[in-house]
Structure formats: structure tokens, C-alpha cells
TIRO-2110 file (N, C-alpha, C; in Angstrom, 1 decimal):
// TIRO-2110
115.8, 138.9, 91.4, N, 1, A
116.3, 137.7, 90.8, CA, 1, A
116.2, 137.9, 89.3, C, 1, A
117.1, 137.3, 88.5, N, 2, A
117.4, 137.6, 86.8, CA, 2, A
116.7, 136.5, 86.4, C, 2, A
116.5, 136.6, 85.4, N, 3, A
115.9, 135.5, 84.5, CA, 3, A
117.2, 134.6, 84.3, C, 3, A
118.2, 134.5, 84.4, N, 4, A
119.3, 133.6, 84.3, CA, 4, A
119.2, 132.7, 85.6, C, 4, A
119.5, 133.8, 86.4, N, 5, A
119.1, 133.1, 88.1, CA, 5, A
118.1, 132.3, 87.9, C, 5, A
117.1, 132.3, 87.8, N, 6, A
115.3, 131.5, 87.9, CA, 6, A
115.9, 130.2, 86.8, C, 6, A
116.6, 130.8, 86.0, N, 7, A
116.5, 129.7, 84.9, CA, 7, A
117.4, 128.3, 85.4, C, 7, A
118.7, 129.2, 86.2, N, 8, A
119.7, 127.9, 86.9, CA, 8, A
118.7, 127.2, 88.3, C, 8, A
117.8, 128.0, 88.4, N, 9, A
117.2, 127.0, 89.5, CA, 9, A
116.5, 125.9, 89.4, C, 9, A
115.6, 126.1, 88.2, N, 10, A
114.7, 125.4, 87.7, CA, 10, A
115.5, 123.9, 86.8, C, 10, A
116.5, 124.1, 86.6, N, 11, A
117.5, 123.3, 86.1, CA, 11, A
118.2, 122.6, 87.1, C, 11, A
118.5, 123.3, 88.2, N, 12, A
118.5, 122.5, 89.4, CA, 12, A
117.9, 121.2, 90.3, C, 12, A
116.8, 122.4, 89.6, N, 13, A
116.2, 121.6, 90.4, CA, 13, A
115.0, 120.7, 89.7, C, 13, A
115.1, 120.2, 88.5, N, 14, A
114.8, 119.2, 87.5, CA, 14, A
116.1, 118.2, 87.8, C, 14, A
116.9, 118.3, 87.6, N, 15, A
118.2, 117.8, 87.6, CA, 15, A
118.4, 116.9, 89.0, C, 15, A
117.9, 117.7, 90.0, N, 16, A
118.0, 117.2, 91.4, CA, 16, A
116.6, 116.0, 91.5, C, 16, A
115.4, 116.4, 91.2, N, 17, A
114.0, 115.3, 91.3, CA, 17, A
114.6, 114.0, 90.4, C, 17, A
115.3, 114.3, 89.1, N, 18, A
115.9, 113.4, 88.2, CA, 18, A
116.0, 112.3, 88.6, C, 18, A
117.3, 112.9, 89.5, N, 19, A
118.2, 111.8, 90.3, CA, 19, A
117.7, 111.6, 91.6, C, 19, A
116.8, 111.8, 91.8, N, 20, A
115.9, 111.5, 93.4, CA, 20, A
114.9, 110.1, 92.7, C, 20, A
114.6, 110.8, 91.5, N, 21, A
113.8, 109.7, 90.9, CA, 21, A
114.5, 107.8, 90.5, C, 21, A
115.8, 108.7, 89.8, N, 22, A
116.5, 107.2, 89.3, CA, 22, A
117.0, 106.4, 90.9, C, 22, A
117.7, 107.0, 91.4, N, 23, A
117.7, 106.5, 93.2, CA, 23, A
116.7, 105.8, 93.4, C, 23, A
115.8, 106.1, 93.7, N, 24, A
114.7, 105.7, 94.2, CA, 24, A
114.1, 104.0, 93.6, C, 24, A
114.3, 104.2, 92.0, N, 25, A
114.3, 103.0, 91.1, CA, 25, A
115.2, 101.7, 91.5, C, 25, A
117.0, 102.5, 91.7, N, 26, A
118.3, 101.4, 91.3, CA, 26, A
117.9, 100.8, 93.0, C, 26, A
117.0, 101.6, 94.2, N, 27, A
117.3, 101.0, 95.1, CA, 27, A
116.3, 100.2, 95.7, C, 27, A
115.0, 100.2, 94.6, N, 28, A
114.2, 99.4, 94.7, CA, 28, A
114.9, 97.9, 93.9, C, 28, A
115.5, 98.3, 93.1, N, 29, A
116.1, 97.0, 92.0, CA, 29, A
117.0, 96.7, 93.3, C, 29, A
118.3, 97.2, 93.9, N, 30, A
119.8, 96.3, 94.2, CA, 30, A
118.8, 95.6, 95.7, C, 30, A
119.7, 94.6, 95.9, N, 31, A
119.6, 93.9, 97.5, CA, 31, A
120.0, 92.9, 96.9, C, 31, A
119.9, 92.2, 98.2, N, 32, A
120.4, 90.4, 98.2, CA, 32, A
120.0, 89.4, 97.6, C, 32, A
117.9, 89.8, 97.1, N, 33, A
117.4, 89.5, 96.8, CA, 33, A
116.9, 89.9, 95.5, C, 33, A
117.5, 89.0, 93.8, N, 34, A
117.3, 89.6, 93.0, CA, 34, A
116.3, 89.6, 92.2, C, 34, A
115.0, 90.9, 92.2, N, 35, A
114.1, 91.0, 91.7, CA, 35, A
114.2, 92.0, 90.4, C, 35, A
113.0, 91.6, 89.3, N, 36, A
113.1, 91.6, 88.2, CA, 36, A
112.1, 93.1, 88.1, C, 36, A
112.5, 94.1, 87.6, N, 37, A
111.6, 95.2, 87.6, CA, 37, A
109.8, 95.1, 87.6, C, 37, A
109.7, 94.0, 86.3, N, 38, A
108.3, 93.2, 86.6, CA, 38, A
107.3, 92.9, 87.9, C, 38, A
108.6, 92.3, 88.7, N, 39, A
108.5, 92.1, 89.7, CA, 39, A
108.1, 92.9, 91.1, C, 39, A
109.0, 94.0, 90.8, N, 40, A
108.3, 95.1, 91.6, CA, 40, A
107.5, 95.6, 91.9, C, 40, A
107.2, 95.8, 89.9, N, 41, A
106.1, 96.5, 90.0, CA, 41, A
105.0, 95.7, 90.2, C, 41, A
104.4, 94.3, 90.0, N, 42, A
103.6, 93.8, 90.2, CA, 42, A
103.2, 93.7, 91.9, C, 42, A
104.5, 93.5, 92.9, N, 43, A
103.9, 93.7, 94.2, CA, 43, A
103.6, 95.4, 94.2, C, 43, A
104.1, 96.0, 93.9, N, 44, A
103.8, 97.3, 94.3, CA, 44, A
102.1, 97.5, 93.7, C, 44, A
101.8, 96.9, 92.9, N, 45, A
100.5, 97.3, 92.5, CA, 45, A
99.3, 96.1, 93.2, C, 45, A
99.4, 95.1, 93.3, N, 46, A
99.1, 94.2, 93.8, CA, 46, A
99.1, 93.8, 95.4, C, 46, A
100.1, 94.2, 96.0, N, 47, A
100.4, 94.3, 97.4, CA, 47, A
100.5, 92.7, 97.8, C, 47, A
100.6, 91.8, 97.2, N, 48, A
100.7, 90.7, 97.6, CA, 48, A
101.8, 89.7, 96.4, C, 48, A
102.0, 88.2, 96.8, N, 49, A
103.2, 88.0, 96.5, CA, 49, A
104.1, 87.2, 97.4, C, 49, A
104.9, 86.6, 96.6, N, 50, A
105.5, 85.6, 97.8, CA, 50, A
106.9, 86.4, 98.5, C, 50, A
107.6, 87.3, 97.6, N, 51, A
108.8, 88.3, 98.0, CA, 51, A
107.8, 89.6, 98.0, C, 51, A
106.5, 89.8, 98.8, N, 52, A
106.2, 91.1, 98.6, CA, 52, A
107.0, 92.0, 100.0, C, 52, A
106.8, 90.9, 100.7, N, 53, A
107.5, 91.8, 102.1, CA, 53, A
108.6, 92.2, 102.0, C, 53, A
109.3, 91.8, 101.0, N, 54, A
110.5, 92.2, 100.8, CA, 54, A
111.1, 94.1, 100.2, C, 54, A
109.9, 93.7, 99.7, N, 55, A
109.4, 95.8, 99.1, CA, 55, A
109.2, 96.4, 100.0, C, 55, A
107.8, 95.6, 100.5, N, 56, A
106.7, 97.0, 101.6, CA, 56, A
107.1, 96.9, 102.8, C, 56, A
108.1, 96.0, 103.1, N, 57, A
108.0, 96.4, 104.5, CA, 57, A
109.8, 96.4, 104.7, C, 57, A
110.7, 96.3, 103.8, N, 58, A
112.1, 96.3, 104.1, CA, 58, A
112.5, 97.6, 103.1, C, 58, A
112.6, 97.6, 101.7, N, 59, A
113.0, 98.5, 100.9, CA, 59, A
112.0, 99.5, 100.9, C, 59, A
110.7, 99.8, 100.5, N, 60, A
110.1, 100.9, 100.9, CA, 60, A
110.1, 101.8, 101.7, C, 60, A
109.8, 101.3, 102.7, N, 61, A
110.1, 102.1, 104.1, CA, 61, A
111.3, 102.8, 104.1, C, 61, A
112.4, 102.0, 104.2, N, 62, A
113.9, 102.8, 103.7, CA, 62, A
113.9, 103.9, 103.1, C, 62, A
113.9, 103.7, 101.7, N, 63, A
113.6, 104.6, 100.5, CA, 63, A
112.7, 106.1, 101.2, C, 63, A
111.4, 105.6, 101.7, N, 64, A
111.0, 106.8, 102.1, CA, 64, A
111.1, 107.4, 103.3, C, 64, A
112.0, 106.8, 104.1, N, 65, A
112.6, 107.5, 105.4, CA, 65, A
113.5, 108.6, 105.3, C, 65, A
114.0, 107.8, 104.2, N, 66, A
115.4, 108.7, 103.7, CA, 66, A
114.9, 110.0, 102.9, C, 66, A
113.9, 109.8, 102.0, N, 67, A
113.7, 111.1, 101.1, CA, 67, A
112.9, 111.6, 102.2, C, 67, A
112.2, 111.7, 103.4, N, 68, A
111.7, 112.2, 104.1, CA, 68, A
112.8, 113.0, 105.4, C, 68, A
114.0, 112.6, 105.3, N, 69, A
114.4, 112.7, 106.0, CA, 69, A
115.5, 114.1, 105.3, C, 69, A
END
């Protein structure tokens, strides 16, 4: 393998976690139910909340089925 090769990979594959990463944000933000990034994060650290079920047990789960998948 060339140092060119290794270099397009690595660029790849920054580029690819990137967008695994921003995904993972816009799809914690969109749904029916519109929560305020604040918001998230405060159930995500707190685990409690009056829309927390709305994260940990509908949109989370999702999110990591799919990048598990």
C-alpha cells in the first residue's frame, strides 16, 4: 500500500465517522416532538425528565440499532 493509498483512507474514513457523527445529532434533534438540543442533552445526562422516554427508549435505541447494524 502507498502512502497516497493510506492517506485516502484515513480521509475516508474521518469523513465517513463525520457524518456518522452529525446523523446521529440531526436524528436525535428531528421527530414529532420538538426538543431543544438543551434538552437532550439534559435527559441524556440526567436520565430523567418529563419527555425523557422520548430519547431512551424511542430515538436512542433507533440510532443505535442502525449504526450497529
Amino acid at each position: 500500500m502507498t502512502a497516497r493509498t493510506s492517506v485516502r483512507i484515513w480521509i475516508g474514513f474521518i469523513g465517513l465517522t463525520a457524518a456518522l457523527i452529525l446523523l446521529f445529532i440531526a436524528n436525535l434533534n428531528l421527530g414529532s416532538v420538538q426538543l431543544t438540543p438543551a434538552e437532550i442533552w439534559r435527559i441524556l445526562i440526567e436520565r430523567s425528565g418529563e419527555r425523557a422516554a422520548i430519547i431512551l427508549n424511542i430515538r436512542l435505541p433507533r440510532i443505535l440499532s442502525v449504526i450497529l447494524l
